[in-house]
N, C-alpha and C positions, 0 to 999 in steps of 0.2 A: 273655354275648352280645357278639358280636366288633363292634368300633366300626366306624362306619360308612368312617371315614378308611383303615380296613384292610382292606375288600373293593372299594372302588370308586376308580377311579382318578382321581389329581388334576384330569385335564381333562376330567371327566366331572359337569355339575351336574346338582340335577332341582330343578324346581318343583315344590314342593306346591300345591296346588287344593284346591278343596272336596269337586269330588268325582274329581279326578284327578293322577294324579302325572306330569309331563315331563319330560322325558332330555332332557337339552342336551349335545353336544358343540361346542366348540369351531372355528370352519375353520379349515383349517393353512393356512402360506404360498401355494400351489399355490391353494387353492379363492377365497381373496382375490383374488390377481391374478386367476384367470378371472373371478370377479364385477365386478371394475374392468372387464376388456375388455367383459364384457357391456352394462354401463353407459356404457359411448363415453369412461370415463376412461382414454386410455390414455397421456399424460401419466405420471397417478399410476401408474400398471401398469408400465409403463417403469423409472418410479425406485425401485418398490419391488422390483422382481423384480432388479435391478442390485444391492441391499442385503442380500439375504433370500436363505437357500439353496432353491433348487425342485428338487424330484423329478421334476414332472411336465410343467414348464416351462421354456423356456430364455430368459435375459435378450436374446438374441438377436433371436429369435423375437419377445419382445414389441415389442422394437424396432422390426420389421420392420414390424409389424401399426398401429404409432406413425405410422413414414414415409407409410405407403400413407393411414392416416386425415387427416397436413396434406396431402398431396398431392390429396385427392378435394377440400379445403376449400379448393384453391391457393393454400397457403398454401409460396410455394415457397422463398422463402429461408427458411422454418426446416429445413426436408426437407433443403435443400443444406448447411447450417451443422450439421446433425447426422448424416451418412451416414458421413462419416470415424469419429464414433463405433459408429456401428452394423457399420456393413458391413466397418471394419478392412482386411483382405489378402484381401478374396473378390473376387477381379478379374474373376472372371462374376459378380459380384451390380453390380460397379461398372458392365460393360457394360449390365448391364439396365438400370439407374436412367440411364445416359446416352441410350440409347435413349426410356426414359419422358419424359424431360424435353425429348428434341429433337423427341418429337411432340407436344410443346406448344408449339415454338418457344419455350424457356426452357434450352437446354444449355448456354448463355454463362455462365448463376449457378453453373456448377461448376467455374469455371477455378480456380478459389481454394481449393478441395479435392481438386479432382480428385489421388492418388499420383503422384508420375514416382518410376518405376523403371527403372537401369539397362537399356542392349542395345537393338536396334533389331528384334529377332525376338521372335517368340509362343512360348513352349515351354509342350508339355504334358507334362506327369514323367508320364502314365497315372493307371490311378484309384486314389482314396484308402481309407482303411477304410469310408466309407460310400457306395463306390460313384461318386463324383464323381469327374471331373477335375478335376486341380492344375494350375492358369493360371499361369505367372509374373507377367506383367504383362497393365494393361490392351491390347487390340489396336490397333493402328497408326489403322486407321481409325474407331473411337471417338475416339480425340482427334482425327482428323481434320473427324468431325463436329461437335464443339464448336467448335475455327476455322472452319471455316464458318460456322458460326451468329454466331460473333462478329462477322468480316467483314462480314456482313447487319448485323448490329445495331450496333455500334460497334467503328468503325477505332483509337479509342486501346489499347480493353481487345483487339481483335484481337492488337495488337502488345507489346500482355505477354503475350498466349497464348503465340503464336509464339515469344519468349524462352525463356520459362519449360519450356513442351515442347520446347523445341529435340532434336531424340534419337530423339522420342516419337513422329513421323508421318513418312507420306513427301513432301519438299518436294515434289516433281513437282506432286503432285496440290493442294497448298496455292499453289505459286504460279501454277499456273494458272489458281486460280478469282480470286487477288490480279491478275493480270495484265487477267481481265475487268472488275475494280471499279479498277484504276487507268488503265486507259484509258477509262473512263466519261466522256461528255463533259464531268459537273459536276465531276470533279474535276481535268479537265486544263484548263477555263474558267478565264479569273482571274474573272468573275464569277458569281457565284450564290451559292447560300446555303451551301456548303460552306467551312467556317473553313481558313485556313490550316493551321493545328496537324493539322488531321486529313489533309490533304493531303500534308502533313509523314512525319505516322505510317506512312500508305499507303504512299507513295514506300519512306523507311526499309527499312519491313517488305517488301513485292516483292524491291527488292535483298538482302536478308537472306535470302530465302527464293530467290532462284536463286545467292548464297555458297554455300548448304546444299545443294544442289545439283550442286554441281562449276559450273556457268556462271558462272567469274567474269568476263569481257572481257562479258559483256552483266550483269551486278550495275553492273560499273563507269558502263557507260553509263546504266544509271537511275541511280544513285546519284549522278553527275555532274549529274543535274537537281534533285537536291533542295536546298533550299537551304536552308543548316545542317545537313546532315546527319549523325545521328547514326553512320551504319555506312559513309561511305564512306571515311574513313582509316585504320580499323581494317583494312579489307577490302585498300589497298594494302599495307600493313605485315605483315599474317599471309600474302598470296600473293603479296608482295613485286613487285610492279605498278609498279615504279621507272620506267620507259622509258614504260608510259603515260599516267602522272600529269605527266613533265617536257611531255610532247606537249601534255596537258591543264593547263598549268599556271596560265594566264593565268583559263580555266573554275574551275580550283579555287579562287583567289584571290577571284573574284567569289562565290563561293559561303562559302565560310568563310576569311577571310584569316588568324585568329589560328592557327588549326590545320594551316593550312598552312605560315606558315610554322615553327610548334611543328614539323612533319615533316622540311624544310628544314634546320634546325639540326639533326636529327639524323645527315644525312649531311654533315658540313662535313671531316669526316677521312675519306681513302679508305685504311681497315685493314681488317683482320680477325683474329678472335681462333680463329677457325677451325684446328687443328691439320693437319688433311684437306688437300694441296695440290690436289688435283683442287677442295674445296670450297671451299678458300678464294679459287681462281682464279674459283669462279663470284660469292660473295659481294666479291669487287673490282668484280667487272663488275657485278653489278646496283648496288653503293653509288654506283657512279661515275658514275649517270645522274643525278643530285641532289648533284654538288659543285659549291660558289660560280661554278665557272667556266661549270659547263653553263648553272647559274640565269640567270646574266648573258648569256650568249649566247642564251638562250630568251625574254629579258624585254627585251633591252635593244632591241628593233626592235615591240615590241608595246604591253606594260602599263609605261609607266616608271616610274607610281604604285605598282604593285604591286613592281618591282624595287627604289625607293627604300627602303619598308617593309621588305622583306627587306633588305637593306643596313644600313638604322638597330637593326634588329634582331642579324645578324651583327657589328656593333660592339661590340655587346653583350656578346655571346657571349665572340668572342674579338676582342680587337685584332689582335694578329697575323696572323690569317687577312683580317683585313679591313685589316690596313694592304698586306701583299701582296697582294692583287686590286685594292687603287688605285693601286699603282704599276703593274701593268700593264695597267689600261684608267685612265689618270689624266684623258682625256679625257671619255670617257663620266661619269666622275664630278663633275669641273669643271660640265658641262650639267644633270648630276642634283639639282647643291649648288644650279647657277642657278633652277633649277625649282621645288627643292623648298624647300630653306633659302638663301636668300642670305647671312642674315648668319653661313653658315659657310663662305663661299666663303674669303674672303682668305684665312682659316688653312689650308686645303687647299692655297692657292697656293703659301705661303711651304713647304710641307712637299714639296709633290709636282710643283711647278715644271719639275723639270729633265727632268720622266717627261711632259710634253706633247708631244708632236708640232708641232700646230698652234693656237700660242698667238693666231692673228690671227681661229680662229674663235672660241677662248674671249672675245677682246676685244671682238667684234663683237656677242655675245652679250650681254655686261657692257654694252656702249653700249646696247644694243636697253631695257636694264633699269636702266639710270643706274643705275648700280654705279659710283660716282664713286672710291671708293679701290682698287679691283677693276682699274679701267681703269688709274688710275697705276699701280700696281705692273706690269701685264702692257706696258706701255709703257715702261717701267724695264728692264724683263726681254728688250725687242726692241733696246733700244738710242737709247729715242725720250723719253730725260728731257724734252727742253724741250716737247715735247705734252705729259709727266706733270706739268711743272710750271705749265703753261698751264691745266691742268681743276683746279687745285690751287687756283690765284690767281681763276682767272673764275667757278669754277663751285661750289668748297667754300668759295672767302672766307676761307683762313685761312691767316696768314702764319707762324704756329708752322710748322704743318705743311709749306710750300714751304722754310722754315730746314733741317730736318729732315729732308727731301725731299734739299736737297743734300748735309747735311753727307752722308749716307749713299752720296752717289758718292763710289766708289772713288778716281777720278783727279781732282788736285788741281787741272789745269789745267781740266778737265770744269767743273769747281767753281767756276773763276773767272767762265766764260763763264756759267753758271746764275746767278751770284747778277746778274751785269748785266744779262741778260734777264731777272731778278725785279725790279732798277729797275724799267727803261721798263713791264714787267707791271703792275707798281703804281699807276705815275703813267697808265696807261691806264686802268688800275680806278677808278683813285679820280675822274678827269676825267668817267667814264662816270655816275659813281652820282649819285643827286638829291642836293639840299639843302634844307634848311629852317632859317633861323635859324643858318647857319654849322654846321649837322651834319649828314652824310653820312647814304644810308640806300637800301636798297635794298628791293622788295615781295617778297614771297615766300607762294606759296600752299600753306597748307597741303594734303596729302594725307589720306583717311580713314584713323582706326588712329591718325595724329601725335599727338604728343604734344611738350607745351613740354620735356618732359627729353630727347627724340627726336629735337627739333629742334637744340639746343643743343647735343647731342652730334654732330651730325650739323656744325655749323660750328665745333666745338669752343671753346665758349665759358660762360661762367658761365650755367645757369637764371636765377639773379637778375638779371642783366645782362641778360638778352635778355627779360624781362620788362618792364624799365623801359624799355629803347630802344623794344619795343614800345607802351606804354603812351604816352609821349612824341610816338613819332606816328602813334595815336590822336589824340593833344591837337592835332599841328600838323594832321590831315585835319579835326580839328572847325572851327578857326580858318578855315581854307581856305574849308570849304564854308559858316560865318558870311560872312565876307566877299561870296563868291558869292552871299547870298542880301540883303545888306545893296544891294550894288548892283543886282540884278536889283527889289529895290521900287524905287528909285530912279529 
């Protein structure tokens, strides 16, 4: 009798019963997963039909049946965070699902999966072995519709759309719906509830999206209103915008100073590396609207704060470039140092002295600013020692310095006549100043900012020294106003 193991096959069991015998087969992979769908587990159906070989089903397919079930449950970010695995390169399964989800007003949660693929055209290669056409990519206006939806819903994520697709749509139609939302009143208000930052993004993004465009003279003009803008120096440097930005230069400054002048130092040499003479005559002419000279001619009747900056900054850069552009406006820089930094004026003076024109405005400027050693030297420099020596003795108090003063003229008779009008200067100073107690002493009101080592340097004399004489009289105004109060009971 042949065993039982040799006529019935392994995946074949039965029950015995009492009064009946059951055939059990086995379900294969295929009848599993359809029982899972049937059951609303399609989760589980998903992961096992991806694992397990099907005959009669495709891992695909179950996928499919997966998306459409969180989708009915709006359950939309997981739909959006699993389509890239499902859907792969089927770039009409991707338009459909863009379509499903922009009529929920949810297309925005697919910026982050959505494919970019190369080319700005649709190609269809004709149909496939099962009768389909082969899409290369998604269509222009799909992603179209996602930026839009984003714009509606937020201006930040708009403007990584618009990045990220850059390629992908056509700008016309993107900045013209941007152009309705940034001329919206709440965003061009300074007040409302609208944050800066998104204001920011908007602006950005419009100019970004009429760059993509070919309009760049109207990019520049919005982009010109943003302030900090992300894409408006980019935009002069890639369409080379040199002649409008010098026009604009004062606007730029105000808008981003450090980037501007980061652009400034770019053009400080007028070459080219250009082999092409035709090209490189044009690449002269556009660098040459952003050299030191033009800057200064642009700056120097308008923003002087902003010329300064550029100047302190080209020091930097290069010395030489900025030692030659002070010797030919030495003037313009003399007022700059007055303005900006005085205590770098004198060392300009002694360097760039002989390159002034008109040393009587620099001095008038210096007096306007009690620039007290500023004043001697450009008085030295007219031929007017004994007024340098008179603001020396009357106004700095310090006889090193009028010593010093002379020995420093040249001519030795000059010399004699100085040190005798520093007599009588002296004996007038000193007949002038108070006493107390047999010691000389004159008031002096501090300035905000002074400082005792400030001061001290400033009459050039010991801290320590000018500590005590002060302190001292302290002691004589106390005495003083004892007395005045000893006879006022009286």
């Amino acid at each position: 009798m042949p065993l039982l193991s040799d006529t019935v096959p392994a995946s074949v069991f039965f029950i015995v019963c009492v009064d009946a015998i059951i055939k059990v087969t086995p379900t294969d992979d295929d009848q599993h997963v359809e029982y899972l769908l049937r059951m609303g587990r399609f989760k589980e159906a998903y992961s096992y039909a991806r694992t397990h070989p099907l005959r009669q089903h495709q891992a695909v397919d179950v996928g499919h049946h997966l998306l459409q079930h969180l989708f009915a449950e709006k359950k939309y970010d997981e739909v959006a965070s699993s389509l890239a695995e499902v859907v792969k390169g089927d770039y009409l399964e991707w338009e459909r699902w863009i379509c499903q989800f922009d009529q929920q007003g949810m297309s925005d949660l697919l910026v982050d999966v959505l494919p970019i693929q190369g080319g700005n055209s649709r190609e269809i290669k004709g149909d496939t072995e099962d009768g389909q056409e082969k899409v290369t990519r998604i269509g222009e206006e799909y992603y179209e519709l996602v930026l839009l939806r984003c714009l509606e819903k937020n201006v930040l994520l708009f403007q990584r759309a618009v990045r990220k697709f850059k390629g992908m749509f056509r700008p016309d139609v993107v900045s013209h719906a941007a152009e309705l939302r940034y001329n919206d009143g709440d965003m061009q208000g300074n007040e409302g509830g609208v944050p800066d930052e998104q204001k920011k993004a908007l602006g950005d993004t419009y100019g970004l999206l009429l760059k993509l465009g070919g309009q760049y003279d109207r990019a520049f003009e919005v982009l010109l209103r943003v302030d900090q803008s992300d894409e408006l120096f980019s935009l002069i440097r890639e369409q080379k915008l040199f002649s409008k930005a010098l026009e604009a230069l004062p606007a730029l400054f105000a808008r981003n100073e450090d980037r501007t002048i980061e652009l400034l130092l770019e053009h400080i040499y007028v070459r080219s590396a250009v082999v092409d003479q035709e090209e490189a005559t044009e690449a002269l002419l556009l660098r040459s609207f952003l050299t030191p000279a033009a800057v200064v001619q642009r700056l120097e009747r308008t923003q002087r704060r902003y010329l300064w900056a550029y100047l302190k900054a080209l020091q930097t850069r290069d010395k030489a470039v900025h030692a030659a552009l002070s010797e030919t406006h030495a003037q313009l820089f003399a007022t700059l140092f007055i303005e900006n930094e005085p205590s770098g004026l004198l060392a300009f003076l002694h360097e760039n002295s002989a390159h002034l024109p008109k040393l009587k405005e620099i001095y008038a400027l210096c007096k306007k600013h009690q620039l007290l050693e500023e004043m001697v030297f450009l008085l030295a420099r007219m031929g007017k020692e004994e007024e340098g020596l008179r603001i020396i003795v009357h106004d700095m108090k310090s006889m090193k310095k009028a010593v010093q003063f002379i020995a420093d003229v040249p001519n030795e008779e000059d010399q004699l006549q100085l040190y005798k009008r520093l007599v009588h200067m002296t004996l007038e100073m000193n007949a002038a100043l108070q006493s107390r107690h047999g010691q000389k002493y004159f008031e002096y009101r501090p300035t905000e900012g002074e400082t005792w080592a400030s001061i001290a340097r400033k009459y050039d004399i010991d801290e320590g020294e000018l500590r005590m004489a002060t302190a001292l009289g302290i002691h004589f105004l106390a005495e003083a106003a004892a007395a005045a109060a000893v006879a006022w009971l009286r």
